[in-house]
N, CA, C and O atoms as a printed pandas DataFrame, in Angstrom:
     atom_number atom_name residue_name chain_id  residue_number  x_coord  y_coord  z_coord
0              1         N          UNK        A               1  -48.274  118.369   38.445
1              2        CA          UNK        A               1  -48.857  119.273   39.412
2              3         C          UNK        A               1  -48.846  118.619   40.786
3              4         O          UNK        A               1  -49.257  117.473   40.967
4              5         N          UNK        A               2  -48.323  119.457   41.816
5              6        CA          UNK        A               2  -48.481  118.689   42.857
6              7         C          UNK        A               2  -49.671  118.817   43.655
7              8         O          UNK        A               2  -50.457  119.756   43.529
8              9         N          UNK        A               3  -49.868  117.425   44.866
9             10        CA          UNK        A               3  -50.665  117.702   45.214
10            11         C          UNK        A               3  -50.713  118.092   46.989
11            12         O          UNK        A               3  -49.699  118.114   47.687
12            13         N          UNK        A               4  -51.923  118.341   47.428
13            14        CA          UNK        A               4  -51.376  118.790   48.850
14            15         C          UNK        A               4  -50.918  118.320   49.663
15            16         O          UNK        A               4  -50.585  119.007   50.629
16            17         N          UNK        A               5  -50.650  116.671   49.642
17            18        CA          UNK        A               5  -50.852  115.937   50.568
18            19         C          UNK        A               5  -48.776  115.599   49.887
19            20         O          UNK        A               5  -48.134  114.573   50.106
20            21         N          UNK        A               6  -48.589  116.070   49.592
21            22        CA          UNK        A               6  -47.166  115.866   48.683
22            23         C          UNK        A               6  -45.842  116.343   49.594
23            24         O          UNK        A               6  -45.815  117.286   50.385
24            25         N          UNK        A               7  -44.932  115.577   49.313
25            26        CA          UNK        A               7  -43.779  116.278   50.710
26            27         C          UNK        A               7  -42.875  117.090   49.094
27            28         O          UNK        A               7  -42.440  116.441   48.143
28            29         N          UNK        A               8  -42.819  118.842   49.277
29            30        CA          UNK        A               8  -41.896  119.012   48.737
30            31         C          UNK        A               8  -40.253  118.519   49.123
31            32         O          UNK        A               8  -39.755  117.830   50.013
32            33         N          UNK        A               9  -39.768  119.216   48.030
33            34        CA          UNK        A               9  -38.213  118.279   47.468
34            35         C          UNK        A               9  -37.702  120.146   48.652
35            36         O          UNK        A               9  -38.211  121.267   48.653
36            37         N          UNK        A              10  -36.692  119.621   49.324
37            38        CA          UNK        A              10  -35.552  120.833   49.875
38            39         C          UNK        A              10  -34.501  120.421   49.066
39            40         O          UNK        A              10  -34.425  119.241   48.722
40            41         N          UNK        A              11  -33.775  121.154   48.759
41            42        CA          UNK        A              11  -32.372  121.159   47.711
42            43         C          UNK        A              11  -31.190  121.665   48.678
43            44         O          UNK        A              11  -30.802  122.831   48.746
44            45         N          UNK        A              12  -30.911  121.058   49.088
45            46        CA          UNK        A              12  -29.489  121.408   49.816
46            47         C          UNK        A              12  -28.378  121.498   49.061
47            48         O          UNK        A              12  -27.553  122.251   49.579
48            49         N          UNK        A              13  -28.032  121.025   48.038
49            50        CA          UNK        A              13  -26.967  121.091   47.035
50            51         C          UNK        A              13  -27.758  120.206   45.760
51            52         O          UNK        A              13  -28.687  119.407   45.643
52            53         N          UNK        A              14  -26.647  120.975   44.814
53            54        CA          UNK        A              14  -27.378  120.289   43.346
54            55         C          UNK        A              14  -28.518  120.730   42.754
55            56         O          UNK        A              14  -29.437  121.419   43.196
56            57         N          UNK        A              15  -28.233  119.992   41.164
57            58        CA          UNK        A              15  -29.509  120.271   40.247
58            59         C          UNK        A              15  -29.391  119.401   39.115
59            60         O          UNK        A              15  -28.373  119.268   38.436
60            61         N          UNK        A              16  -30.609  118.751   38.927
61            62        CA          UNK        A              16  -31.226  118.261   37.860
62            63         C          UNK        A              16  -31.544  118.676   36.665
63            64         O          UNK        A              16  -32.683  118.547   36.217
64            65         N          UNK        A              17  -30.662  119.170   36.077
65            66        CA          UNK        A              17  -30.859  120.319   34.645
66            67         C          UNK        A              17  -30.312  119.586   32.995
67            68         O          UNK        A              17  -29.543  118.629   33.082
68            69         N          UNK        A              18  -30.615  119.932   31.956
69            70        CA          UNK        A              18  -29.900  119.655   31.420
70            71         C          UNK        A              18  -29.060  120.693   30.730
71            72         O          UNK        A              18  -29.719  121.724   30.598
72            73         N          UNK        A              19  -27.974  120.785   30.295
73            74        CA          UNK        A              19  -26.874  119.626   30.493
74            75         C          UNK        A              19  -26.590  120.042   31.973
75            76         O          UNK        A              19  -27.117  121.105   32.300
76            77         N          UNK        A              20  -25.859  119.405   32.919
77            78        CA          UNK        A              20  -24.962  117.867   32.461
78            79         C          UNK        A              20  -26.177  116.706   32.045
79            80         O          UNK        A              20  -25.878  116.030   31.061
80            81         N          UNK        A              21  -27.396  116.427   32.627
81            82        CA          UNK        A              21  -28.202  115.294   32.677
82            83         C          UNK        A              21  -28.737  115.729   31.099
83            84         O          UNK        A              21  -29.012  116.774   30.509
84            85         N          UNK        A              22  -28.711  114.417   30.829
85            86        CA          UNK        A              22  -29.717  114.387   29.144
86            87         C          UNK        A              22  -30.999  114.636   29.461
87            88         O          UNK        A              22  -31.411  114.807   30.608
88            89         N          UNK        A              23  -31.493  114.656   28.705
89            90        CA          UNK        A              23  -33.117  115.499   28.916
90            91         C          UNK        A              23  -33.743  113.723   29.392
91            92         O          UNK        A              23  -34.562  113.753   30.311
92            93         N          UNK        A              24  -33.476  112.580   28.949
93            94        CA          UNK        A              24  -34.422  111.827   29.386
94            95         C          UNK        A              24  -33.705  110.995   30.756
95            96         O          UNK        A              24  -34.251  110.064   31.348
96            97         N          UNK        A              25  -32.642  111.455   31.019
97            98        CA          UNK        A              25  -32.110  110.892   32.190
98            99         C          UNK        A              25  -32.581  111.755   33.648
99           100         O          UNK        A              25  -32.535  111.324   34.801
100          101         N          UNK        A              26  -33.234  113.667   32.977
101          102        CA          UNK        A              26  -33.679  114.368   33.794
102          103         C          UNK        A              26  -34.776  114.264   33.872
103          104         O          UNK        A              26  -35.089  114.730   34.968
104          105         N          UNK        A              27  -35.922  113.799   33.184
105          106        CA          UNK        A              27  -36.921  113.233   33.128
106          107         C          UNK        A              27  -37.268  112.015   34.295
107          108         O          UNK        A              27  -38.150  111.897   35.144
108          109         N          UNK        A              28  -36.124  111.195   33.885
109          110        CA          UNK        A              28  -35.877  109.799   34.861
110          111         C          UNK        A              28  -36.296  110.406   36.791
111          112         O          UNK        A              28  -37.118  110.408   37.707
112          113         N          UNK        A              29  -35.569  110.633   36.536
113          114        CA          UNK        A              29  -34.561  111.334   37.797
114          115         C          UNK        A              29  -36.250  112.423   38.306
115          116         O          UNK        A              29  -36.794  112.149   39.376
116          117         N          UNK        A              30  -36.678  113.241   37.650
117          118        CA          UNK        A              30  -38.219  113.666   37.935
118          119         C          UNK        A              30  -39.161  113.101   37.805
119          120         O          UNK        A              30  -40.198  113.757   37.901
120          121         N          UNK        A              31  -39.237  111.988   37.596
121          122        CA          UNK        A              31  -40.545  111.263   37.664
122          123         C          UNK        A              31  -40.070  110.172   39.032
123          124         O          UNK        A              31  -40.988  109.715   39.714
124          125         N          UNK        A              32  -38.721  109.821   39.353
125          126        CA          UNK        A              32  -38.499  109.288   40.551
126          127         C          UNK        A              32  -38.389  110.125   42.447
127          128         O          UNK        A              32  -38.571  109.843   43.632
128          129         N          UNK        A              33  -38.040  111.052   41.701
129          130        CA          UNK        A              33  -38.214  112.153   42.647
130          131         C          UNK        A              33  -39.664  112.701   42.750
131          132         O          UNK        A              33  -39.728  113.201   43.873
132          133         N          UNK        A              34  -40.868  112.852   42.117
133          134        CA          UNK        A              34  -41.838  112.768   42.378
134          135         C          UNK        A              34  -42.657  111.661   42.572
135          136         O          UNK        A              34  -43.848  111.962   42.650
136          137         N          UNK        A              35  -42.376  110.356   42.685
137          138        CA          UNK        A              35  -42.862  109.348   43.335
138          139         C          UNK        A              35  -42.578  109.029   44.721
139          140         O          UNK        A              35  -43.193  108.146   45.319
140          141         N          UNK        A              36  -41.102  110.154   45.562
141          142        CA          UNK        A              36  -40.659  110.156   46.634
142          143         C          UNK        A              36  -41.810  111.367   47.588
143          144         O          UNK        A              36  -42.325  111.415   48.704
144          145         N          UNK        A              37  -41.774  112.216   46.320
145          146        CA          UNK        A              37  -42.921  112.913   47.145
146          147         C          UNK        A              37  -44.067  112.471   47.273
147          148         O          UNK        A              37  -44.644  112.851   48.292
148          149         N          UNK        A              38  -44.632  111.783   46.590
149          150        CA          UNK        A              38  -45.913  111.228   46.648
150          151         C          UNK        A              38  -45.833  109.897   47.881
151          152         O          UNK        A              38  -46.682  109.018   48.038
152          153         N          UNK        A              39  -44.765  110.050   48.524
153          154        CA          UNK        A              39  -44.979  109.071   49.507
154          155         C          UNK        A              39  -44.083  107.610   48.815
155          156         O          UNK        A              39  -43.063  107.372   49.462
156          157         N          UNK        A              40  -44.223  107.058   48.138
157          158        CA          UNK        A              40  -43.987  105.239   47.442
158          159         C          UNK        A              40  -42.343  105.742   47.300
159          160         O          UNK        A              40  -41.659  106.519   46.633
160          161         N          UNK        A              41  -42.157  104.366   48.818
161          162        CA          UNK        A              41  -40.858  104.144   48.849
162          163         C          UNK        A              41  -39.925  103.953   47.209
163          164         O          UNK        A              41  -40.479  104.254   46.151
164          165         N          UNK        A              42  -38.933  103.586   47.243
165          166        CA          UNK        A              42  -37.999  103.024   46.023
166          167         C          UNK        A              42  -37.079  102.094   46.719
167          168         O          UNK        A              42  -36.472  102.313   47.768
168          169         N          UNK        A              43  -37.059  100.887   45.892
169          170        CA          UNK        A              43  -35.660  100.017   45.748
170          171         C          UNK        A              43  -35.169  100.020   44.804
171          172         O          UNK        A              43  -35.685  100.718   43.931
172          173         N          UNK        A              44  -33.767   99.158   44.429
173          174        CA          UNK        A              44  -33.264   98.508   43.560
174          175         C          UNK        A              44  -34.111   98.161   42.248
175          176         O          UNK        A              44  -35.231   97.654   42.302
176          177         N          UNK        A              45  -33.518   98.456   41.193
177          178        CA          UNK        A              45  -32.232   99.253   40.779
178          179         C          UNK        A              45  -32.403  100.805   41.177
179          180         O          UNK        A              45  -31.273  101.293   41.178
180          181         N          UNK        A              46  -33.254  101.660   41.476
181          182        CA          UNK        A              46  -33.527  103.109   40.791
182          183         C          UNK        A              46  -32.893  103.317   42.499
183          184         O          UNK        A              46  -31.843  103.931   42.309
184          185         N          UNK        A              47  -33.028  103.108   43.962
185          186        CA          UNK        A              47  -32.333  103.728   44.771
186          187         C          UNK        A              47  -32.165  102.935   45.937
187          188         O          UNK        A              47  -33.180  102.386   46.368
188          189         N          UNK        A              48  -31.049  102.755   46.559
189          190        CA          UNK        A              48  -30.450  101.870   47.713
190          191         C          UNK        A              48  -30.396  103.000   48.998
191          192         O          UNK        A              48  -30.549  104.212   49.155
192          193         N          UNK        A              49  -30.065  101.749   49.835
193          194        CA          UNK        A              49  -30.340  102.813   51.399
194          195         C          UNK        A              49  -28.428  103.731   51.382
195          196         O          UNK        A              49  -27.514  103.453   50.605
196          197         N          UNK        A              50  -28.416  104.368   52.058
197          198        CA          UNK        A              50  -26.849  104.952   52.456
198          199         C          UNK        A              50  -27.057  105.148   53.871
199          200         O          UNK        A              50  -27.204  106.225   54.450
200          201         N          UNK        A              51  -27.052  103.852   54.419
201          202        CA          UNK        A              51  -26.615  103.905   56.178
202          203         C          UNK        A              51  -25.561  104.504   56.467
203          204         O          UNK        A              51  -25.408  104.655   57.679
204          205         N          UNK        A              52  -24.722  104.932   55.785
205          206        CA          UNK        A              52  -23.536  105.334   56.221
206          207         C          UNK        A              52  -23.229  106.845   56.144
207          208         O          UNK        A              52  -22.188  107.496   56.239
208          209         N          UNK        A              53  -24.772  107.219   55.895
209          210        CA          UNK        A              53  -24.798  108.680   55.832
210          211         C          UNK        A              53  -25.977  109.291   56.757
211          212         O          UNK        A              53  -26.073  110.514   56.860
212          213         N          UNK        A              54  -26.895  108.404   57.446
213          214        CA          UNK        A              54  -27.944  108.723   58.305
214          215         C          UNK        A              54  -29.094  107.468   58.024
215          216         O          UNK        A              54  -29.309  106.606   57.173
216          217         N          UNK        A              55  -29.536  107.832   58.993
217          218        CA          UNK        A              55  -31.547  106.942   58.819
218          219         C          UNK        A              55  -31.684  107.689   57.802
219          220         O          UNK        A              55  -31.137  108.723   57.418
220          221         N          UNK        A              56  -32.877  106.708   57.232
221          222        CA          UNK        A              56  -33.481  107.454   55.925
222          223         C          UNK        A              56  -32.467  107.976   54.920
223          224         O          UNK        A              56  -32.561  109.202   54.855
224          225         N          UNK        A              57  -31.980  107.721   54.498
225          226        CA          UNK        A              57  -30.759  107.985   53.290
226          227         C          UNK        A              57  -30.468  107.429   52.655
227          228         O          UNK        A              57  -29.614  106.575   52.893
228          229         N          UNK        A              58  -31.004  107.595   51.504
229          230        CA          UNK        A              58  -31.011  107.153   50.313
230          231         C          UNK        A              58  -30.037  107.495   49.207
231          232         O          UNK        A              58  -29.756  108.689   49.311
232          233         N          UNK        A              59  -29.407  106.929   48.191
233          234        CA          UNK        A              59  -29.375  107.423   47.014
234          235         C          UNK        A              59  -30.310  106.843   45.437
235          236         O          UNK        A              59  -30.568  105.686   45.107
236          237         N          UNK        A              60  -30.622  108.072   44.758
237          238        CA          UNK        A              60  -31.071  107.729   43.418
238          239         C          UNK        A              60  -30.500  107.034   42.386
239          240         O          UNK        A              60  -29.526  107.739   42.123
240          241         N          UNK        A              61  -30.478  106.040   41.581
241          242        CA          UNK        A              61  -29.394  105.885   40.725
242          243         C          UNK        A              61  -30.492  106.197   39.034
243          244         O          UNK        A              61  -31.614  105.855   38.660
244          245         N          UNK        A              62  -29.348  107.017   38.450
245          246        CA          UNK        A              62  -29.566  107.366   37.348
246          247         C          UNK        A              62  -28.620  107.535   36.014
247          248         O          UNK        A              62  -28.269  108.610   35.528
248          249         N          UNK        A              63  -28.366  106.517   35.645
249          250        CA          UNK        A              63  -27.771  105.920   34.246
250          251         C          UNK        A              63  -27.923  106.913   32.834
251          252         O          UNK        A              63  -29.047  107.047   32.351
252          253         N          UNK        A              64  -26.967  107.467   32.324
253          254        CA          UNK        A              64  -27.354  108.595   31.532
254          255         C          UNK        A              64  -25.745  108.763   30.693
255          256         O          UNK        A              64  -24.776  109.504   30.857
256          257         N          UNK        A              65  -26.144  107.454   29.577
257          258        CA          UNK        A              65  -25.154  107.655   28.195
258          259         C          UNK        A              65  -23.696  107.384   28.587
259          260         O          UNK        A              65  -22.915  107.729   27.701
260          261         N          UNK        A              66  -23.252  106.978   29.429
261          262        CA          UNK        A              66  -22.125  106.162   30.326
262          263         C          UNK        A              66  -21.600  106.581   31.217
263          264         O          UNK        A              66  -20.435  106.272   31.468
264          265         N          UNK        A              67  -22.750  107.938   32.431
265          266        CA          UNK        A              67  -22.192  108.230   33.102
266          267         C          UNK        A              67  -23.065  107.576   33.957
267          268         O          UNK        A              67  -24.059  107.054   33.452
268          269         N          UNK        A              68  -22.869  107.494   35.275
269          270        CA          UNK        A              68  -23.810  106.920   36.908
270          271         C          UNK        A              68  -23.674  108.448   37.297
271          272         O          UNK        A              68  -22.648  109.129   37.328
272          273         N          UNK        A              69  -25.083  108.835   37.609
273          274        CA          UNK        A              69  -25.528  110.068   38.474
274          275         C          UNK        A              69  -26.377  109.681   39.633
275          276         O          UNK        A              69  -27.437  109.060   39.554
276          277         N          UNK        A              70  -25.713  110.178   40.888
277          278        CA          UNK        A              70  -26.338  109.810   42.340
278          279         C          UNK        A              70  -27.024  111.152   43.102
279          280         O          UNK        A              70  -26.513  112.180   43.546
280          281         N          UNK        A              71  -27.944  110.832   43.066
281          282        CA          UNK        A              71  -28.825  112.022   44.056
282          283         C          UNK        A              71  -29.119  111.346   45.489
283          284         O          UNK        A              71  -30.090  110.592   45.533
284          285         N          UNK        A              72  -28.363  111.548   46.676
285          286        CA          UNK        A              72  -28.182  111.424   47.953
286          287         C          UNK        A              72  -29.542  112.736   48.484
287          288         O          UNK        A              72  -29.612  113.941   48.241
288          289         N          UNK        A              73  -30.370  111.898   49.195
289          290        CA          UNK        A              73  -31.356  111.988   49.769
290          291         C          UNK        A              73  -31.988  111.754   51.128
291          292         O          UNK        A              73  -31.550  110.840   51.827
292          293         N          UNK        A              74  -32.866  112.424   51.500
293          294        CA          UNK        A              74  -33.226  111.744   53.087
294          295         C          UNK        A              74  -34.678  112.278   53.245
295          296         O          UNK        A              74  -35.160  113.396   53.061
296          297         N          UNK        A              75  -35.148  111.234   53.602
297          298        CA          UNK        A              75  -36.827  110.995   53.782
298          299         C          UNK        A              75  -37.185  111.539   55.114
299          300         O          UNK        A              75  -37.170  110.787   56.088
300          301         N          UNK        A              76  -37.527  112.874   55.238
301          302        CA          UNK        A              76  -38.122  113.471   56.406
302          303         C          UNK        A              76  -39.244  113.464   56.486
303          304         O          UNK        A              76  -39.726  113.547   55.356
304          305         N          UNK        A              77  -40.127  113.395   57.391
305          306        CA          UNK        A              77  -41.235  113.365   57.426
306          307         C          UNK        A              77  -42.611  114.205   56.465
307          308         O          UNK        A              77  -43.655  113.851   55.917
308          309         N          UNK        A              78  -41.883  115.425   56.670
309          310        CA          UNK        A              78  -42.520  116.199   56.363
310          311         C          UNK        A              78  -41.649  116.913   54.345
311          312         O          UNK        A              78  -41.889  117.970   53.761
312          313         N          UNK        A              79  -41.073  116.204   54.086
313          314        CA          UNK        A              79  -40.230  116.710   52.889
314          315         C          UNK        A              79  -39.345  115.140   52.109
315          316         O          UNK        A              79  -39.533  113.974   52.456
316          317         N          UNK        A              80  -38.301  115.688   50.900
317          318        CA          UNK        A              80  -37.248  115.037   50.407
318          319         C          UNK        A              80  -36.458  116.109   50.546
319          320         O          UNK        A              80  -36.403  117.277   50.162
320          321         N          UNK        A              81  -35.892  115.393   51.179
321          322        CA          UNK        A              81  -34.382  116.761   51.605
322          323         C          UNK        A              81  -33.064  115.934   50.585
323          324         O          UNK        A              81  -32.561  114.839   50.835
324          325         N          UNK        A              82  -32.638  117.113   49.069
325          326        CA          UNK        A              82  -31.782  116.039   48.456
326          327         C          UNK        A              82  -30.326  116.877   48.956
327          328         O          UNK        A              82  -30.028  118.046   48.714
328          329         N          UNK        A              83  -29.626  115.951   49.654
329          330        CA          UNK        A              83  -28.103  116.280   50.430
330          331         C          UNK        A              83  -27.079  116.409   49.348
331          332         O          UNK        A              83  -25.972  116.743   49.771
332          333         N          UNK        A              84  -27.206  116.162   47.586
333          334        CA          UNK        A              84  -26.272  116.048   46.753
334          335         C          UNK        A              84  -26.576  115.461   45.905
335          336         O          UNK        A              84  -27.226  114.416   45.941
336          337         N          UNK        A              85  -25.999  116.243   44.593
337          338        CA          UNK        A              85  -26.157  114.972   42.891
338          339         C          UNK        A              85  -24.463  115.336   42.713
339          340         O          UNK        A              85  -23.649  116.252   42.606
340          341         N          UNK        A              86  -24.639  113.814   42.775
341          342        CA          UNK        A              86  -23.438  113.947   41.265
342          343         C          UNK        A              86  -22.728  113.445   40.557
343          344         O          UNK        A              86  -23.620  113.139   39.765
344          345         N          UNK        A              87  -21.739  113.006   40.041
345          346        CA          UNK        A              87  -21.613  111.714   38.731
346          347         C          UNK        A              87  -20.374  110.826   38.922
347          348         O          UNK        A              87  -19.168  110.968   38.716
348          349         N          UNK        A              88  -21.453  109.496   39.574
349          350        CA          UNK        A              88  -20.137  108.678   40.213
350          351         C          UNK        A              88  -19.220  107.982   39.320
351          352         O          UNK        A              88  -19.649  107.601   38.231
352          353         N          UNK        A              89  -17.757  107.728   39.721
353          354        CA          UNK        A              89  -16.850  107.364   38.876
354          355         C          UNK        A              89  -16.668  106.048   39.191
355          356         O          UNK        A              89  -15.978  105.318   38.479
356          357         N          UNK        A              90  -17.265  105.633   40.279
357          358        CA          UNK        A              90  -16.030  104.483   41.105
358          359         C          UNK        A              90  -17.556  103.795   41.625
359          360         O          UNK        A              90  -18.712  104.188   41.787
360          361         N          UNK        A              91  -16.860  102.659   41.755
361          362        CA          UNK        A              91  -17.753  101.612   42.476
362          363         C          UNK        A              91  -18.341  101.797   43.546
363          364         O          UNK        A              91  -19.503  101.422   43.705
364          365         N          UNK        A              92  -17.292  102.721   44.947
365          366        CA          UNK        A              92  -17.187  103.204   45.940
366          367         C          UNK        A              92  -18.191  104.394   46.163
367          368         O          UNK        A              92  -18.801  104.369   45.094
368          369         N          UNK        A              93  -18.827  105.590   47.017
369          370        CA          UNK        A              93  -19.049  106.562   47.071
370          371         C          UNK        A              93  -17.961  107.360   47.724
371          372         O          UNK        A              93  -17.817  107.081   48.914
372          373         N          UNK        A              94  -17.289  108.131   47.328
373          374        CA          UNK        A              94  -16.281  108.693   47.634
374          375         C          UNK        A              94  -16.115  109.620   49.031
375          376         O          UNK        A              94  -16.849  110.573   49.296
376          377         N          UNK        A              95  -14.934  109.118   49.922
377          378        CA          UNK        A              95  -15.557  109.520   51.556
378          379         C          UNK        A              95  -15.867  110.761   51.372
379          380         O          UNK        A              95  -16.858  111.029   52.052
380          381         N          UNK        A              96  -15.362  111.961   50.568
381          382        CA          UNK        A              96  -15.231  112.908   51.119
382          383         C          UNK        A              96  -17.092  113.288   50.654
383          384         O          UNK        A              96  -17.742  113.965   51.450
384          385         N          UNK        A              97  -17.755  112.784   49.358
385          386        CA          UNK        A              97  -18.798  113.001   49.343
386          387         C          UNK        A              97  -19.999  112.603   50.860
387          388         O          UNK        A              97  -20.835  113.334   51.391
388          389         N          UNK        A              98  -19.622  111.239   51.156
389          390        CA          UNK        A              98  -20.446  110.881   52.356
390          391         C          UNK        A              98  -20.338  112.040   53.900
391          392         O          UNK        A              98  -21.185  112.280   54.760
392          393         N          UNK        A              99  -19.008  112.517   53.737
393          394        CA          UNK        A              99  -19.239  113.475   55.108
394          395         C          UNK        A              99  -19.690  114.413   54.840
395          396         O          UNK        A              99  -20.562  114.871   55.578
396          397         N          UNK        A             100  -19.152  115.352   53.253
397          398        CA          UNK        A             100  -20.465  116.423   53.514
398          399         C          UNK        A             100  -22.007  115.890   53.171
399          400         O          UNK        A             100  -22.784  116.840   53.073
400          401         N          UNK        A             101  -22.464  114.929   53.022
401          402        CA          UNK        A             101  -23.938  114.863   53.305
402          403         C          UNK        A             101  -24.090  114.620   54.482
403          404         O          UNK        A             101  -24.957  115.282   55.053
404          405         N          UNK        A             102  -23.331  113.607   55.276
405          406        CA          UNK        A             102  -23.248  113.717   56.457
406          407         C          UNK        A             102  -23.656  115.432   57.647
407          408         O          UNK        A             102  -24.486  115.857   58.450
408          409         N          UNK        A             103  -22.661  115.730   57.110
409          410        CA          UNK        A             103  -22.581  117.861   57.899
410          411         C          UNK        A             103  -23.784  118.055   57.247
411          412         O          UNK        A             103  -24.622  118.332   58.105
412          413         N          UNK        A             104  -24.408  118.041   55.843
413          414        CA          UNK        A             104  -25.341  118.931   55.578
414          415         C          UNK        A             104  -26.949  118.607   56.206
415          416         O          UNK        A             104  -27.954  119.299   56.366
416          417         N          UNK        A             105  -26.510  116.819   56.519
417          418        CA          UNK        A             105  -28.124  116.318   56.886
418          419         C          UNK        A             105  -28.274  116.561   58.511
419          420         O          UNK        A             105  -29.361  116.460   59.079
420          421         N          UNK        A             106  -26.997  116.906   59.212
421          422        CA          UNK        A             106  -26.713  117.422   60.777
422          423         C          UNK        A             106  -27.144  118.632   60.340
423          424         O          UNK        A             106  -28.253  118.701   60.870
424          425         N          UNK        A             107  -26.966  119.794   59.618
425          426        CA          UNK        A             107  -27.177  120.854   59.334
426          427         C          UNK        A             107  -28.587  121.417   59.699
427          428         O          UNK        A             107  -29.001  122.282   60.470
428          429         N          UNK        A             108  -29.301  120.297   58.548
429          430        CA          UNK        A             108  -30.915  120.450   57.972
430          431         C          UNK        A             108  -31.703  120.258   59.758
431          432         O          UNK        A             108  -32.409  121.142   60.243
432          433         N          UNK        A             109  -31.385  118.997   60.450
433          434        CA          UNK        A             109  -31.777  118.354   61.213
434          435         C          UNK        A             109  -31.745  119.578   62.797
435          436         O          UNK        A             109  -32.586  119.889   63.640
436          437         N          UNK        A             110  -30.386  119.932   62.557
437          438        CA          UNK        A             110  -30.778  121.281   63.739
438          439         C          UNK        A             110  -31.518  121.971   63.221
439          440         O          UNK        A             110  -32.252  122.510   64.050
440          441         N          UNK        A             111  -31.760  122.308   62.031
441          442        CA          UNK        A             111  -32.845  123.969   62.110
442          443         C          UNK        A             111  -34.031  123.159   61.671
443          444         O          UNK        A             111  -34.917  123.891   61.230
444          445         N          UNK        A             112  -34.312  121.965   61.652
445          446        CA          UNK        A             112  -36.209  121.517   61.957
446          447         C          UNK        A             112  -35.905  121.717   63.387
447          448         O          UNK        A             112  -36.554  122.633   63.891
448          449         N          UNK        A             113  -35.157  121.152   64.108
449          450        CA          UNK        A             113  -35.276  121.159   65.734
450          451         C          UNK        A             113  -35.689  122.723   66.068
451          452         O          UNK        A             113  -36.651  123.204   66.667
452          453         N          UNK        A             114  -34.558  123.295   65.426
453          454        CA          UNK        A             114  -34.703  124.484   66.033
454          455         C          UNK        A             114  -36.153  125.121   66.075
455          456         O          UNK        A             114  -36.683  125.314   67.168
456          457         N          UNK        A             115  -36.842  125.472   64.814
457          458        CA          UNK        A             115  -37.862  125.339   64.627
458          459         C          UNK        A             115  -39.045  124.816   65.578
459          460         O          UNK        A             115  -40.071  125.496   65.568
460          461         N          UNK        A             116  -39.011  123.804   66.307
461          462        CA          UNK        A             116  -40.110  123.186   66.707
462          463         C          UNK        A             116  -39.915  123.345   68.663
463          464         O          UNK        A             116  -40.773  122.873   69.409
């Protein structure tokens, strides 16, 4: 249950469902994503920074039966804005994934402006 003082999750792309995610890797993955709302940062292992996609940008890492699932994220003040999940193959994050989070977190970022 959340509480008031809680930054909801914005979903810009993606979902945490099962299948593809096993029920306890979606579990994982919701009990880390509600510790983002509750404010308490994350490191290593469960999520690293992605400077190369904005301030505040994160990804989740979530291990699930031999696949790597990444939920690309960004810590707004007022929310978790998640920019993308999805199931990495490669050591690398793949460019073309980093620019659209890139466009989508430019996206998000004009219409708070706009807004205010």
């Amino acid at each position: 249950m959340a509480n008031r003082g809680d930054r909801p999750l914005v979903w810009l792309k993606g979902e945490v469902k099962t299948p593809p995610f096993s029920e306890p890797a979606r579990l994982e993955a919701g009990l880390l994503l509600r510790r983002l709302q509750q404010g308490h940062g994350l490191s290593l292992p469960h999520s690293r920074p992605m400077p190369s996609i904005g301030g505040q940008c994160h990804e989740l890492r979530i291990n699930d039966r031999g696949q790597t699932w990444r939920i690309v994220y960004y810590v707004a003040a007022d929310a978790i804005v998640i920019l993308d999940v999805f199931n990495k193959k490669t050591q690398t994050t793949p460019v073309q994934i980093l620019e659209i989070c890139r466009k989508r977190l430019a996206t998000y970022l004009r219409a708070v402006a706009d807004k205010e």
